[in-house]
VOPAGU-2260 file (C-alpha; in pm, 1 decimal, decimal comma):
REM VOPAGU-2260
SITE   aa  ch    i         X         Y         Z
SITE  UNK   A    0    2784,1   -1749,9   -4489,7
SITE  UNK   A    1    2795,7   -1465,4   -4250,9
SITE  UNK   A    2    2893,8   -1473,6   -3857,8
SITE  UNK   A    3    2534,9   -1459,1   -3797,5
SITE  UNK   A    4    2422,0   -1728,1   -3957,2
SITE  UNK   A    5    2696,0   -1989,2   -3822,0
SITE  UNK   A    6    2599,4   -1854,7   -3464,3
SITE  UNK   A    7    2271,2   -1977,9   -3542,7
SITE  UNK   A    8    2359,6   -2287,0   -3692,6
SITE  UNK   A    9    2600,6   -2360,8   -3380,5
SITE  UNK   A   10    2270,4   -2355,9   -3147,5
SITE  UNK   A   11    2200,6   -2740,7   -3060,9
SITE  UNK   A   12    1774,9   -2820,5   -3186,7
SITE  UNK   A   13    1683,9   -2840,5   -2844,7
SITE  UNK   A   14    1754,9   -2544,8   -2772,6
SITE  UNK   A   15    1638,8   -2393,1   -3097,1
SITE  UNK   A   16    1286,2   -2501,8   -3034,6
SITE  UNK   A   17    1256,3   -2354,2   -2722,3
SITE  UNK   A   18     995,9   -2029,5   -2696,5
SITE  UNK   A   19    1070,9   -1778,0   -2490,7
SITE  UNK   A   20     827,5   -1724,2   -2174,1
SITE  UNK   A   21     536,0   -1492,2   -2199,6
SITE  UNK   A   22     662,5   -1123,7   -2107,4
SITE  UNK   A   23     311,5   -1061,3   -1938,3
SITE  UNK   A   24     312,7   -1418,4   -1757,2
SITE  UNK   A   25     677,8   -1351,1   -1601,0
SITE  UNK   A   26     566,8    -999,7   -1500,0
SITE  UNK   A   27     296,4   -1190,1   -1268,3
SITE  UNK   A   28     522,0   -1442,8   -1122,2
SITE  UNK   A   29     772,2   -1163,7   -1038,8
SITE  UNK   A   30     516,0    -981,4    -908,9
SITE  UNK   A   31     396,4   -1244,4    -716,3
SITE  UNK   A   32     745,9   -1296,0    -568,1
SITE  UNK   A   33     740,1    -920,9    -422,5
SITE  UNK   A   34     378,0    -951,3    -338,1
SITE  UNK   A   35     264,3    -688,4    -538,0
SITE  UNK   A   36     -51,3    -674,8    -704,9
SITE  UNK   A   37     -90,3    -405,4   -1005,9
SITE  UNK   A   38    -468,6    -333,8   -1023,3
SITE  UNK   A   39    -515,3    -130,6   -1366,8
SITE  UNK   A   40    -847,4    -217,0   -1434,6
SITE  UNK   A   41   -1227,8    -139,5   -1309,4
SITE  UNK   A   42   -1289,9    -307,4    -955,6
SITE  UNK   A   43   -1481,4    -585,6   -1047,9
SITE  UNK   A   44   -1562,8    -950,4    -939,3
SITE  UNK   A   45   -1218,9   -1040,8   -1116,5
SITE  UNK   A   46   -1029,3    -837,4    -817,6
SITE  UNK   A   47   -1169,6   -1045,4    -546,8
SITE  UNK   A   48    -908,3   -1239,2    -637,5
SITE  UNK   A   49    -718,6    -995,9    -441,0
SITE  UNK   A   50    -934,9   -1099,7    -147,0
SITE  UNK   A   51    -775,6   -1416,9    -187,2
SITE  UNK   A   52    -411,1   -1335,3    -279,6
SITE  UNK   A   53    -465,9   -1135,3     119,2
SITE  UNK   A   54    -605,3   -1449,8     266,2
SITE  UNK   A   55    -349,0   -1652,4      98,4
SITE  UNK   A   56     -27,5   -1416,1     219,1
SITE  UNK   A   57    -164,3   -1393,3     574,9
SITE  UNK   A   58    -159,9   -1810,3     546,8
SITE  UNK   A   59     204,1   -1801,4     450,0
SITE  UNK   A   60     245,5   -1557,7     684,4
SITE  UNK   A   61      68,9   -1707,7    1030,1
SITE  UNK   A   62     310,0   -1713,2    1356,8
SITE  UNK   A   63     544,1   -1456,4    1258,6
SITE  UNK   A   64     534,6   -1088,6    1395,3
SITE  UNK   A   65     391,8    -795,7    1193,1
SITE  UNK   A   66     690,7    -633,3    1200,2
SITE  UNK   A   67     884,5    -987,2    1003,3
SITE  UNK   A   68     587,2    -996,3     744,4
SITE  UNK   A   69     681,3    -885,8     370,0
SITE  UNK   A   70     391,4    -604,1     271,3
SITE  UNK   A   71     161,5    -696,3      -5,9
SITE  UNK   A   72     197,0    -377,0    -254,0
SITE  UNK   A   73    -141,8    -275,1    -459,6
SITE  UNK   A   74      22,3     -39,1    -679,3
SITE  UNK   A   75    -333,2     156,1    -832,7
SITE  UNK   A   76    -430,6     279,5   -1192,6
SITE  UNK   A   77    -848,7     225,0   -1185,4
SITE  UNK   A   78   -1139,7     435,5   -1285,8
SITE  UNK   A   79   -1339,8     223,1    -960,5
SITE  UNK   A   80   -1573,4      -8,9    -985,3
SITE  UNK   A   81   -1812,0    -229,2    -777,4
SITE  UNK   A   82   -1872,1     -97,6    -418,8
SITE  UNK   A   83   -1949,0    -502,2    -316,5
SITE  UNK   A   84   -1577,3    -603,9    -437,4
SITE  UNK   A   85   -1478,1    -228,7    -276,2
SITE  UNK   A   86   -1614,0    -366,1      94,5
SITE  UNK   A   87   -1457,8    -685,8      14,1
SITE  UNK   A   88   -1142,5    -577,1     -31,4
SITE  UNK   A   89   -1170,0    -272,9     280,2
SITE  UNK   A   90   -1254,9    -571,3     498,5
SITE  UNK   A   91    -973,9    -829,7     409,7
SITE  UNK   A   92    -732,1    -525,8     484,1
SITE  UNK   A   93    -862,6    -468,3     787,9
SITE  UNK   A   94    -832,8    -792,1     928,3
SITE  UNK   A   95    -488,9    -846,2     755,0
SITE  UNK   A   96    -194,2    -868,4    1007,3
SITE  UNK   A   97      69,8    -871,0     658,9
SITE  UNK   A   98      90,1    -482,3     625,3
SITE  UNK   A   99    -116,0    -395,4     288,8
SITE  UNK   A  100      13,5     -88,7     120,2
SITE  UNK   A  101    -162,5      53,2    -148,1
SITE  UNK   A  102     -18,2     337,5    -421,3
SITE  UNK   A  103    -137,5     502,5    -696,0
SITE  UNK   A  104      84,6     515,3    -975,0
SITE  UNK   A  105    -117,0     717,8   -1215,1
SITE  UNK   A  106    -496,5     749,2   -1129,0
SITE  UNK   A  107    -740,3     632,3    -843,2
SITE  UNK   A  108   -1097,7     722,9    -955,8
SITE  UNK   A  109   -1393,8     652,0    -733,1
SITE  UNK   A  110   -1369,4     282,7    -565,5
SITE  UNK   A  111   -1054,5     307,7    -686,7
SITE  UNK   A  112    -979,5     642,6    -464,7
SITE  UNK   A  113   -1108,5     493,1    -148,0
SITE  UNK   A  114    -979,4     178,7    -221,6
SITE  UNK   A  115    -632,3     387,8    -165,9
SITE  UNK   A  116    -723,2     578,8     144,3
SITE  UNK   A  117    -784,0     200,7     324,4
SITE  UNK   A  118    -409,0      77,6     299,7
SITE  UNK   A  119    -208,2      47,2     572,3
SITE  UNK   A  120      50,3     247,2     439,9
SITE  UNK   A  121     -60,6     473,4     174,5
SITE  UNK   A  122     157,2     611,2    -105,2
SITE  UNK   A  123     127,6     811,5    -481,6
SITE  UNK   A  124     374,0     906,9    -774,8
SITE  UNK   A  125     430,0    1222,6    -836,3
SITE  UNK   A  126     194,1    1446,9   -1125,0
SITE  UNK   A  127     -73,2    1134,6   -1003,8
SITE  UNK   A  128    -484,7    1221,0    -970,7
SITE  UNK   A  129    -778,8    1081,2    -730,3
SITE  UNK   A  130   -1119,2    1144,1    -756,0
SITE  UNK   A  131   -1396,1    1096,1    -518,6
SITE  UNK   A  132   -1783,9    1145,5    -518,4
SITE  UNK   A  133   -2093,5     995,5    -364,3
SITE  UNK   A  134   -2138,1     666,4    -600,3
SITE  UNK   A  135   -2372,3     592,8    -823,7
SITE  UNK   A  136   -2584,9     304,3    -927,9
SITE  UNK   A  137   -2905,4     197,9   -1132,1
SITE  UNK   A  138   -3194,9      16,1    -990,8
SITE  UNK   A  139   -3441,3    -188,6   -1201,6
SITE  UNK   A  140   -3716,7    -406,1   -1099,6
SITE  UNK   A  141   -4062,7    -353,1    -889,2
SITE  UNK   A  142   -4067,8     -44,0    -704,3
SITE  UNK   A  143   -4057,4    -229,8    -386,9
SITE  UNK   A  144   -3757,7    -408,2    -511,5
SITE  UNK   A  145   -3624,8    -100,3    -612,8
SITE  UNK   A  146   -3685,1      54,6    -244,2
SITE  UNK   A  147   -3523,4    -225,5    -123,9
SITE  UNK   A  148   -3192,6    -232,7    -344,6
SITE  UNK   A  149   -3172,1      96,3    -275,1
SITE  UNK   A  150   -3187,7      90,7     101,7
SITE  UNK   A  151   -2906,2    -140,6     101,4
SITE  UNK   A  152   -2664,9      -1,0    -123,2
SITE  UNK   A  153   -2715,9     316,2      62,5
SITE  UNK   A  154   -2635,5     155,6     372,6
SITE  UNK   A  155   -2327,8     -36,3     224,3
SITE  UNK   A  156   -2214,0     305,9      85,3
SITE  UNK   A  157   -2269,1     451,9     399,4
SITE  UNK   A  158   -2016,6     132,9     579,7
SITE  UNK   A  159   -1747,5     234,6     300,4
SITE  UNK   A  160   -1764,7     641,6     332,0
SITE  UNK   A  161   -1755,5     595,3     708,7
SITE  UNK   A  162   -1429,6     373,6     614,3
SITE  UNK   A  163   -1278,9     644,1     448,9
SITE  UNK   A  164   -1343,1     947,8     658,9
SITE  UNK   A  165   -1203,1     749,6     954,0
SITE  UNK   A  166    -843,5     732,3     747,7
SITE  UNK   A  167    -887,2    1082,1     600,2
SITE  UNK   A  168    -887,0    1455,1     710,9
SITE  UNK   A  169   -1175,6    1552,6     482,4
SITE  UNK   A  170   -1351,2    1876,3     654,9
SITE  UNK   A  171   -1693,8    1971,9     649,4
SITE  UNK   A  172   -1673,7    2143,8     291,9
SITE  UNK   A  173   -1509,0    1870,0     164,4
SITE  UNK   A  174   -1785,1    1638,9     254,0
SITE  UNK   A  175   -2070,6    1878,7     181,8
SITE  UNK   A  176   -1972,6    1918,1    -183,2
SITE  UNK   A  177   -1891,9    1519,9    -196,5
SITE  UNK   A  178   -2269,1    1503,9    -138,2
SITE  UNK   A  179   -2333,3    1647,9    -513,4
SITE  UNK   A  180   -2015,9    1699,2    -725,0
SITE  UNK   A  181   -1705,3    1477,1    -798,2
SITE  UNK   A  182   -1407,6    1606,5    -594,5
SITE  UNK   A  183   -1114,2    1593,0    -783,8
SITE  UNK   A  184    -706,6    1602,4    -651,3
SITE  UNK   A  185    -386,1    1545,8    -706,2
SITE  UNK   A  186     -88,7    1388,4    -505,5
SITE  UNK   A  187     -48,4    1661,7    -268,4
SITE  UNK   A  188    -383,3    1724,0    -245,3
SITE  UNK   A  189    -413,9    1445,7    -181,5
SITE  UNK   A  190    -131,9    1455,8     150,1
SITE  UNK   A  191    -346,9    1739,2     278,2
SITE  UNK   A  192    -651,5    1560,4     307,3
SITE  UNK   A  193    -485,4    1250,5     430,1
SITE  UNK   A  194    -559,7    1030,5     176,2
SITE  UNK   A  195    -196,9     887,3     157,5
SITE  UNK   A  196      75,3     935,9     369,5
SITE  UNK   A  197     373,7     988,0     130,4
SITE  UNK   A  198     460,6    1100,1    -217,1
SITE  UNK   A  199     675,7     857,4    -353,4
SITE  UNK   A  200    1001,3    1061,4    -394,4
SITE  UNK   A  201    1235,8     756,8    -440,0
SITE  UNK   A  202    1111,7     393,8    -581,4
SITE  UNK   A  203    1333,9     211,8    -286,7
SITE  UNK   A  204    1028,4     385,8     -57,3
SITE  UNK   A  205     807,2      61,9    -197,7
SITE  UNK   A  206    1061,1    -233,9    -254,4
């Protein structure tokens, strides 16, 4: 019998049995615990529950000064998504006194890109990418429905862009070609046009 083997026979059953905790499921508590949120997929109805993880951290956070609250961290990797869930998420922010920072950590397409430009603090990794255009969307239904859906998106779009500029330093150009072509960056790019406020040169920046 090898040492191996009477380590492993030396282990009492109890502990034996025992299974090891899901690597994914201690990610999220940890995460949890720092209050960050990793948002790596399409913006979707699933990231309202961002909305709520705001709401919730505010709740924890009621009576104490800004300046004592812990950030909540949305580090970003997302090709974009819904612009409903994107106004969703713009508004919680806006109302949130706990600082929301928001960085991308690889790419920040679309939603995703404005979604960025809205934190309080705004941050990306070096050798990132953002992109940004006008939207996009598909309309079925009467063409009085139609009309209709497409008044309102428009005007939600509109709510969100306005969003944006007000955080941003995009020029006249900028926003002319936005009108028609997807307007592509990287991180210092991205700095120029004020779409974050840092490039992350040391991790401590965010924790």
């Amino acid at each position: 019998m090898n040492e191996l083997e009477n380590v492993l026979l030396s282990i009492p059953e109890d502990v034996a049995t025992l299974q090891l905790p899901d690597v994914g499921l201690r990610n999220h508590y940890q995460n949890e615990q720092d209050r960050v949120y990793i948002l790596d997929t399409a913006i979707d109805d699933t990231t309202l529950e961002l909305v709520k993880y705001i709401i919730r951290c505010n709740k924890e956070d009621a009576g104490k000064p800004v300046e004592e609250r812990k950030r909540i961290l949305i580090m970003i990797d997302s090709p974009g998504g819904s612009v409903e869930v994107l106004s969703a998420l713009i508004g919680a922010i806006k109302v949130s006194k706990t600082p929301v920072w928001t960085c991308c950590y690889c790419t920040a397409y679309s939603a995703a890109a404005d979604l960025l430009s809205c934190g309080h603090k705004r941050f990306a990794l070096p050798m990132t990418s953002m992109m940004f255009h006008a939207g996009s969307a598909c309309y079925m239904g009467s063409q009085n429905d139609i009309d209709k859906a497409k008044k309102y998106y428009d005007s939600m779009g509109k709510r969100v862009t306005d969003e944006v500029n007000a955080r941003t330093n995009f020029d006249s150009k900028f926003l002319k070609k936005l009108k028609t072509d997807d307007m592509y960056m990287n991180e210092e790019d991205a700095l120029k046009y004020g779409v974050i406020d840092e490039i992350i040169t040391d991790l401590d920046t965010l924790y």
